[in-house]
C-alpha positions, 0 to 999 in steps of 0.5 A: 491476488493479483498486484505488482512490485515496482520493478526499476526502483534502485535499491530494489523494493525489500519486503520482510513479508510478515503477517502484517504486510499480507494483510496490508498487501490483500486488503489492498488488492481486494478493495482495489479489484471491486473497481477493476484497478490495480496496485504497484508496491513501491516501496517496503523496508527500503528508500528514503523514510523517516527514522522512525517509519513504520517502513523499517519495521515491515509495518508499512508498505507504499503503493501507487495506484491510478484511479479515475477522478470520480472514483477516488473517495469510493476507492479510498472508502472502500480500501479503509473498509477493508483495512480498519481496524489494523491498519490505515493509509496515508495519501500521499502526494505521489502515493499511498502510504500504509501501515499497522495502527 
């Protein structure tokens, strides 16, 4: 498994690594490594979430990830491939939102 956590996030990415977000964290990183691309986790229990998030419960974890153009509906294909049924994401202007269903 091969991922990242945003290192200059202030306050700091706080993960409560549960068995929910190790699944969320490898389907992830399995569905992004058929297509050699990469993820940054950046953000867990922390940052600015609405009260009831996901987030706050270590359900949910956000990512950034940079794909090409001609890539991006076989990406997200491939990640809710891998995600379904437990779980599904969000796409966000500047990340990828994902939590337990």
């Amino acid at each position: 498994m091969t991922y990242s956590v945003k290192r200059d996030s202030v306050p700091p990415v706080l993960i409560q690594w549960t068995e929910e977000i190790d699944f969320i964290v490898n389907a992830v990183d399995m569905a992004l490594h058929k297509f050699a691309l990469h993820a940054v986790i950046t953000s867990g229990m922390e940052g600015s979430h609405r009260r009831a998030s996901k987030h706050f419960k270590s359900e949910a974890v956000d990512f950034r990830i940079v794909w090409p153009a001609a890539q991006r509906d076989a990406v997200l294909k491939a990640i809710m491939d891998m995600l379904k049924p437990r779980a599904r994401y969000i796409l966000e202007t500047d990340h990828l939102h994902v939590e337990t269903v």
